[in-house]
KELOLUM-585840 format. One line per field, with one value per residue: residue in one letter; x, y, z of N, C-alpha, C, O, CB in turn. Coordinates in steps of 0.1 Angstrom, whole numbers. Glycine has a CB too. Layout:
! KELOLUM-585840
res c(A:...)
n_c1 c(X:...)
n_c2 c(Y:...)
n_c3 c(Z:...)
ca_c1 c(X:...)
ca_c2 c(Y:...)
ca_c3 c(Z:...)
c_c1 c(X:...)
c_c2 c(Y:...)
c_c3 c(Z:...)
o_c1 c(X:...)
o_c2 c(Y:...)
o_c3 c(Z:...)
cb_c1 c(X:...)
cb_c2 c(Y:...)
cb_c3 c(Z:...)
! end
This chain:
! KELOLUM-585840
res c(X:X:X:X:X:X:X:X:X:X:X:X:X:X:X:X:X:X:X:X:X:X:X:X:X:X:X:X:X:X:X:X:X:X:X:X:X:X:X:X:X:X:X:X:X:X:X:X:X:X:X:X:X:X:X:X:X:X:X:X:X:X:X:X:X:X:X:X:X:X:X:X:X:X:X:X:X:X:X:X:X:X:X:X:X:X:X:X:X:X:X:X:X:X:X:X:X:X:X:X:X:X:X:X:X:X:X:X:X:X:X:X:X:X:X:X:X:X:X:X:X:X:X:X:X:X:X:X:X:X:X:X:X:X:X:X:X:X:X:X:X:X:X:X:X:X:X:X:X:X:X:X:X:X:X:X:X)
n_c1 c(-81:-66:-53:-50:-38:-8:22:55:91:110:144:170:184:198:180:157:150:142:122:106:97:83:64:51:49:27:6:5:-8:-33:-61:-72:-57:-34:2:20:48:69:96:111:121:147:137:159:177:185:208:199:215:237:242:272:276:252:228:197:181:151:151:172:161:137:152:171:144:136:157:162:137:133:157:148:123:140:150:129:119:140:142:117:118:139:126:106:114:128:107:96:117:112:82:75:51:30:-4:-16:-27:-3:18:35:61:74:83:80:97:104:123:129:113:92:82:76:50:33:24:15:-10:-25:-28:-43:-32:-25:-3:29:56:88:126:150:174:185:200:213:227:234:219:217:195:173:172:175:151:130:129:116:95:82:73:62:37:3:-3:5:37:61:90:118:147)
n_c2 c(-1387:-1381:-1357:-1327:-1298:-1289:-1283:-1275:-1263:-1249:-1247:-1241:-1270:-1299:-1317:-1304:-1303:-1333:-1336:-1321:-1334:-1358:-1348:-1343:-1370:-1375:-1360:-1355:-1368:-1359:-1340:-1321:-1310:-1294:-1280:-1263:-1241:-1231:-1202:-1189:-1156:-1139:-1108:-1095:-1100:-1079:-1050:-1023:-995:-976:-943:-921:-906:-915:-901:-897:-883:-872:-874:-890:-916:-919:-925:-946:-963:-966:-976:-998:-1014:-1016:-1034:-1056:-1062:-1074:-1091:-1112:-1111:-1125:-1148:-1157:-1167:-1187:-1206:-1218:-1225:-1252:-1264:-1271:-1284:-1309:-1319:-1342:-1353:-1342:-1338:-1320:-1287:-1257:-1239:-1212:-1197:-1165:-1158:-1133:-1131:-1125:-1149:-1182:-1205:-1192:-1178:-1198:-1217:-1194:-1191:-1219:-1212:-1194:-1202:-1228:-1252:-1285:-1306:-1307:-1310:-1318:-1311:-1329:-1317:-1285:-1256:-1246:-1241:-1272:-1295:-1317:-1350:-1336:-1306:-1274:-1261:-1274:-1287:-1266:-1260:-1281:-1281:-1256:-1259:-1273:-1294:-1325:-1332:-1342:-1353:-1352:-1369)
n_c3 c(-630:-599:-593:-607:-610:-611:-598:-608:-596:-607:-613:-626:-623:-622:-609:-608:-638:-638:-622:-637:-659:-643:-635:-660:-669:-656:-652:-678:-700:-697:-709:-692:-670:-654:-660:-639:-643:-624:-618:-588:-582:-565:-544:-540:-561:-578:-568:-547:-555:-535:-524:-524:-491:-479:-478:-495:-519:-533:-563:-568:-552:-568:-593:-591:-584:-609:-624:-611:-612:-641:-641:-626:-643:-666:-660:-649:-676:-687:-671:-681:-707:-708:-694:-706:-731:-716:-706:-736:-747:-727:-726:-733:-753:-744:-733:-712:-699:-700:-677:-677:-653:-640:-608:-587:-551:-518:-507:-520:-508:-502:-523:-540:-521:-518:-544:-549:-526:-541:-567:-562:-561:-563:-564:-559:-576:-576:-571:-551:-545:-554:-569:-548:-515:-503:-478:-459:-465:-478:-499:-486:-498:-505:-483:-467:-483:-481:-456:-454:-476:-475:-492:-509:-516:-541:-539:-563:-575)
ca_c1 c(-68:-69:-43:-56:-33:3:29:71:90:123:160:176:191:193:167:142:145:138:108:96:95:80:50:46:47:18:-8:6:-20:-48:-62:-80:-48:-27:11:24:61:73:110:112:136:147:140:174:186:195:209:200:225:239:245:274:272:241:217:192:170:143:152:181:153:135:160:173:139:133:169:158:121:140:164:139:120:147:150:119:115:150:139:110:122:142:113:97:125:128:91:93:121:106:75:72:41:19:-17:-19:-22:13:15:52:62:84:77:94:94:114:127:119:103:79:75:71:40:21:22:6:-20:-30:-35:-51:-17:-31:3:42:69:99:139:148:181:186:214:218:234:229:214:212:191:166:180:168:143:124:123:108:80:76:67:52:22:-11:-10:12:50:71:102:127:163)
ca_c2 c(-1385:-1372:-1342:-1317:-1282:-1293:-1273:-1276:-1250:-1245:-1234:-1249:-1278:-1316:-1321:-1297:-1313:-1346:-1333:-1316:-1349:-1367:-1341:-1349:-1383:-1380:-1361:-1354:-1369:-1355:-1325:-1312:-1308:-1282:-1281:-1250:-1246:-1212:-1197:-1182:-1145:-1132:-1091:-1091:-1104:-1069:-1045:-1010:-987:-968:-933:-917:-901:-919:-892:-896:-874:-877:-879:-903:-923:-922:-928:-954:-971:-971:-987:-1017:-1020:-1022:-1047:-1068:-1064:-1078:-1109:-1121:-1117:-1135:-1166:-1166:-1170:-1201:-1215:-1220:-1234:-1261:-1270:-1275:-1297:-1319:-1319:-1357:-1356:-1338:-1330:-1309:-1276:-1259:-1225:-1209:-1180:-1162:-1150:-1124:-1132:-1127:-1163:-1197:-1210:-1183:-1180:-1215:-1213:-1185:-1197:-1227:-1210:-1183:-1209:-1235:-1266:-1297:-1315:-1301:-1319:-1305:-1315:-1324:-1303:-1272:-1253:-1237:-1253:-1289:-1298:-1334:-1357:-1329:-1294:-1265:-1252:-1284:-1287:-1255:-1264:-1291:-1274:-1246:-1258:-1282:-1299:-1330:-1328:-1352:-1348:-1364:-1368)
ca_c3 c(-623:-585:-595:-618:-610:-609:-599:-607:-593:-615:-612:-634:-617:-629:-601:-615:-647:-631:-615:-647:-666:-640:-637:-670:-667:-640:-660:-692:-710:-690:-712:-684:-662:-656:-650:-635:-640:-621:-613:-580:-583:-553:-541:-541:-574:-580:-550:-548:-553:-524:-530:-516:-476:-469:-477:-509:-522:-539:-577:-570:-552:-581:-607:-584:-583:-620:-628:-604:-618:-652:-644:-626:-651:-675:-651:-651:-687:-693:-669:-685:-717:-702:-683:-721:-736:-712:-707:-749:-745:-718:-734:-741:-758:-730:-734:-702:-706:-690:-673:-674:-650:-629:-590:-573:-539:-507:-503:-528:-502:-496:-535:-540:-509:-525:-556:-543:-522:-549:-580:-561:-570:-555:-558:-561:-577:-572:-572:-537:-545:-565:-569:-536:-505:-491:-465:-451:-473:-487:-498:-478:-504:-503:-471:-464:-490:-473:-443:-455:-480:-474:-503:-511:-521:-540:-546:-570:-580)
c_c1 c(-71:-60:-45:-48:-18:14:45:81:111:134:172:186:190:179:153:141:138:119:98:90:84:67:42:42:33:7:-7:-2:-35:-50:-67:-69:-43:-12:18:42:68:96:107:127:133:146:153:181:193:197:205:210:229:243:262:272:262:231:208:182:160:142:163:171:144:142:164:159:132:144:162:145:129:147:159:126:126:149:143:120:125:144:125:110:130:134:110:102:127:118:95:103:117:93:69:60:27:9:-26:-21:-11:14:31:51:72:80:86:93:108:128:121:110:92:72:64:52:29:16:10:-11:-33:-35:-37:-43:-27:-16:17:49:80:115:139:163:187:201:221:222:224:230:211:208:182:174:167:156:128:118:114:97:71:65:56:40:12:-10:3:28:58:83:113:141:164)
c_c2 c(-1376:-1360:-1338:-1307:-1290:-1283:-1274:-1263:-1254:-1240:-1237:-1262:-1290:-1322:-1321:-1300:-1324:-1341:-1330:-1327:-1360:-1361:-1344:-1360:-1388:-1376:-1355:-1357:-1369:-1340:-1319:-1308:-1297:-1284:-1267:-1253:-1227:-1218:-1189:-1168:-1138:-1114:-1086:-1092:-1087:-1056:-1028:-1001:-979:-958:-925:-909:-903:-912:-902:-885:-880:-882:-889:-916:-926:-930:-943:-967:-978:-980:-1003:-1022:-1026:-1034:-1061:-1078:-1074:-1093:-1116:-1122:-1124:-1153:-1167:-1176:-1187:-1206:-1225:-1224:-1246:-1268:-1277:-1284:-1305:-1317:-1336:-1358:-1351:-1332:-1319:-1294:-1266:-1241:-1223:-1197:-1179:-1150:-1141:-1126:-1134:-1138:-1173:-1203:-1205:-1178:-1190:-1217:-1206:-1184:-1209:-1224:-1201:-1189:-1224:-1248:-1276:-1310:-1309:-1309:-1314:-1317:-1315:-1319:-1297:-1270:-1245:-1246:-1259:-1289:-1311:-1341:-1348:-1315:-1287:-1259:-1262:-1289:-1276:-1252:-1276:-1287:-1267:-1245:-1269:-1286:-1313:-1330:-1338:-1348:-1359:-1363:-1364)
c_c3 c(-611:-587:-606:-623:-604:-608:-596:-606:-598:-614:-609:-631:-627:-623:-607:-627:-647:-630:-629:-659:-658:-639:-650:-671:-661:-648:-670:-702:-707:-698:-705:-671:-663:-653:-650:-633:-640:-618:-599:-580:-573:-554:-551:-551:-578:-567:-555:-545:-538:-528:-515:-503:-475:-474:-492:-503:-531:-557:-574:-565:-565:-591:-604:-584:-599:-625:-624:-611:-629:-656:-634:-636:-658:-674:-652:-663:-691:-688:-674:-697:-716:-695:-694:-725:-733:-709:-724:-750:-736:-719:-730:-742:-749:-738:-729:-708:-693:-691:-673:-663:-643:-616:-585:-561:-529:-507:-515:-520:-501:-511:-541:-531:-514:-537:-555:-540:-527:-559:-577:-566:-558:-551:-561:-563:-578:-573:-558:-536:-558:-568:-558:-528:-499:-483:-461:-462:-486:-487:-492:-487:-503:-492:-469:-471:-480:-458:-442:-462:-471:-480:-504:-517:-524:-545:-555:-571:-600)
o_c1 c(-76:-63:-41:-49:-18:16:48:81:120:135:180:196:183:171:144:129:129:109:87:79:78:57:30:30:28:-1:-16:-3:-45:-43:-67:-74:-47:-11:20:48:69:103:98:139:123:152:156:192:205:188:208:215:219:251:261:262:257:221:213:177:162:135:160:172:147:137:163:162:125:140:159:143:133:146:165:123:120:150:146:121:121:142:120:105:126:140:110:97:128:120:98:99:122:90:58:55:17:10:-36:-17:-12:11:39:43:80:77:98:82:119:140:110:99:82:60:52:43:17:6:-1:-21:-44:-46:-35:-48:-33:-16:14:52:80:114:133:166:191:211:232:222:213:240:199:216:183:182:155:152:117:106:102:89:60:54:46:31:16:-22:12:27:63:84:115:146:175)
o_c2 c(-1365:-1351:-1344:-1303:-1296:-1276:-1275:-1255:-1261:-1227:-1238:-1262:-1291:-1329:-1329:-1302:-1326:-1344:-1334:-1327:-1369:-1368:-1346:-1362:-1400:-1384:-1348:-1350:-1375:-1330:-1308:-1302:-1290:-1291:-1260:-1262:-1217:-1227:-1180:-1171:-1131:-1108:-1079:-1086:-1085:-1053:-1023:-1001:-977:-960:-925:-902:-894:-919:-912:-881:-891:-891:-900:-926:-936:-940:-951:-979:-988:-991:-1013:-1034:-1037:-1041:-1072:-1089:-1085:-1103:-1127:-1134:-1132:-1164:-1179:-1187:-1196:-1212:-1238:-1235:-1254:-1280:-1289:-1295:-1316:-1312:-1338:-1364:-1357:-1324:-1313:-1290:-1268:-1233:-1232:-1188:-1188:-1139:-1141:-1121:-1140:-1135:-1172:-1206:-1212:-1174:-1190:-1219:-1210:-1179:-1207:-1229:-1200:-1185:-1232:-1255:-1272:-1318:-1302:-1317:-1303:-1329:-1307:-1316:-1303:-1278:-1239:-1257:-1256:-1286:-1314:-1340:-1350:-1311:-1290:-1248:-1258:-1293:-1279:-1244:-1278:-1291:-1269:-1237:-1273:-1289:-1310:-1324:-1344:-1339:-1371:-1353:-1363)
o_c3 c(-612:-579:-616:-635:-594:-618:-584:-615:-593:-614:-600:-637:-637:-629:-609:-630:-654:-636:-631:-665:-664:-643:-651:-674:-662:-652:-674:-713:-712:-694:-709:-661:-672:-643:-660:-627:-647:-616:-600:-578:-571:-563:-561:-551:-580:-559:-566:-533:-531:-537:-503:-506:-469:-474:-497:-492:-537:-562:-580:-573:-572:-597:-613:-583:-601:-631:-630:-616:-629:-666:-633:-637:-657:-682:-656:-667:-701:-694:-673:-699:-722:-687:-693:-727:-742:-710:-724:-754:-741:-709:-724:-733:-749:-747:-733:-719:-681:-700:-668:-665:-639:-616:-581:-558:-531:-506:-519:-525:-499:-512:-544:-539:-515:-541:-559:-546:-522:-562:-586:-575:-548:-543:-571:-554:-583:-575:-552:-524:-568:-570:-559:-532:-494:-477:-460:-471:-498:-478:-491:-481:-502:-491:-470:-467:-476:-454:-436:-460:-461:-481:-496:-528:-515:-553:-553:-566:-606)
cb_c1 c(-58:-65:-29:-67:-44:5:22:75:82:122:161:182:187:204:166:140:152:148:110:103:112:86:52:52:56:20:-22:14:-18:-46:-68:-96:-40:-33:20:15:68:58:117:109:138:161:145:181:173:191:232:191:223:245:227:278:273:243:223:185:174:135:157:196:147:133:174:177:132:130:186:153:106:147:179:133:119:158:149:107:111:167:139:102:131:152:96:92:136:134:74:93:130:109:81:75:43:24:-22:-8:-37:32:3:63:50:97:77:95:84:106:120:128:106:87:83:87:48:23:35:12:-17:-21:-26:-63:11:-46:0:47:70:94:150:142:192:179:215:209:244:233:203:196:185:151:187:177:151:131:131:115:83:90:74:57:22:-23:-12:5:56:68:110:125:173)
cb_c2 c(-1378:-1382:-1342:-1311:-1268:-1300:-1264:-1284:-1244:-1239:-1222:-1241:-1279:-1329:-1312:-1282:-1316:-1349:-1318:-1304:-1358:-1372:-1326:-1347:-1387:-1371:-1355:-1358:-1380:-1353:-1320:-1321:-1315:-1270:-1294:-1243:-1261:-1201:-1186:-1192:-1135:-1137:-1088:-1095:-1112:-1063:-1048:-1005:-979:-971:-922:-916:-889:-916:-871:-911:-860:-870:-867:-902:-920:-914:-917:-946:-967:-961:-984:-1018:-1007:-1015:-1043:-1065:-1055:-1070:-1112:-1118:-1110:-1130:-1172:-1161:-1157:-1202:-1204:-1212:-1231:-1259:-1255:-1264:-1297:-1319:-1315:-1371:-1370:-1325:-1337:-1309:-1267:-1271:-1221:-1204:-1173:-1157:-1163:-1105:-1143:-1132:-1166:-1210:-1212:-1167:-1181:-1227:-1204:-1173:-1203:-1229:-1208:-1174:-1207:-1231:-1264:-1304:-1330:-1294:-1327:-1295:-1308:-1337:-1304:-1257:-1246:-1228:-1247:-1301:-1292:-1336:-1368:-1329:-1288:-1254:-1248:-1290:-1288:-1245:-1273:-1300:-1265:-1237:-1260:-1280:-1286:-1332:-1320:-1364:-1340:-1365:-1387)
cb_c3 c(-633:-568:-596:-613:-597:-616:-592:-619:-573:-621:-600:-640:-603:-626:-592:-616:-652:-613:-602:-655:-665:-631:-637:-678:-658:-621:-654:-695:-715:-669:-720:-679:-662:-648:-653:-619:-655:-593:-625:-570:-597:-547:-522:-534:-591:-593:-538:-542:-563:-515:-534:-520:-472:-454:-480:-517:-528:-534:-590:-558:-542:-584:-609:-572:-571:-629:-618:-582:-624:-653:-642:-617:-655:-676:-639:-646:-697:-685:-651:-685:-722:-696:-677:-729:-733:-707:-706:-760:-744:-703:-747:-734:-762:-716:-734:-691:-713:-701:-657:-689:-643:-637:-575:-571:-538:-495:-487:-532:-492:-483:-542:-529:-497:-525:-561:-533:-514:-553:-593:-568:-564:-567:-564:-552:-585:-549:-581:-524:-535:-558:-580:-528:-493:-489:-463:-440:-465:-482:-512:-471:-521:-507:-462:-464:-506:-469:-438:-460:-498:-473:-519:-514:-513:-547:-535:-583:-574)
! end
């Protein structure tokens, strides 16, 4: 099989189901495969407080930056927990062996991208739209993969 390191990038759509089925489909019964199935979670998923008149000091920074670790923390381990769920239901009988995770990064696109270029994906299958706003024929998250890696990209419905 010419694709070895597979990589489906998740969140939670009907798409990305699609996509995660069809990865399977492709080298599911390749034990020597891999299929990588990440969440991309934005910075921003949670906002840093603002303290009243602008100022901080330094324990509110603090206190302030352990809350956010905490409840990024709590994020990632929630989607991961759903990542794993849904891999085990779409399953169909795969032999691969199947990487779950979740990215913090800026942007999906720019998750999606470094993910890529860090664990060596040779092919991306992906939903060509999520749950964020439409764009033309492909959604904007898709596109901007498209753009942004080297490696092949299919996308599905």
């Amino acid at each position: 099989m010419f694709f070895k390191n597979v990589l489906v990038p998740y969140d939670e759509s009907d798409h990305a189901r699609s996509a995660l089925h069809i990865a399977f489909g492709m080298v599911g019964d390749d034990p020597d495969a891999t299929v990588h199935v990440i969440s991309v979670v934005s910075f921003n998923a949670v906002s840093m407080p603002m303290l009243a008149g602008g100022a901080f000091d330094d324990s509110s920074i603090m206190a302030s930056s352990v809350d956010y670790d905490s409840m990024m923390g709590a994020i990632v381990h929630r989607v991961r927990a759903d990542i794993q769920n849904v891999v085990d239901d779409a399953l169909d009988n795969a032999q691969c062996k199947i990487v779950t995770n979740a990215k913090v990064a800026n942007s999906p696109v720019e998750g999606i991208a470094e993910y890529v270029s860090d664990h060596g994906i040779d092919l991306v299958v992906m939903g060509r739209r999520g749950l964020g706003a439409l764009r033309g024929m492909l959604g904007s998250v898709s596109f901007g993969v498209l753009r942004s890696v080297d490696v092949p990209v299919l996308t599905v419905k």
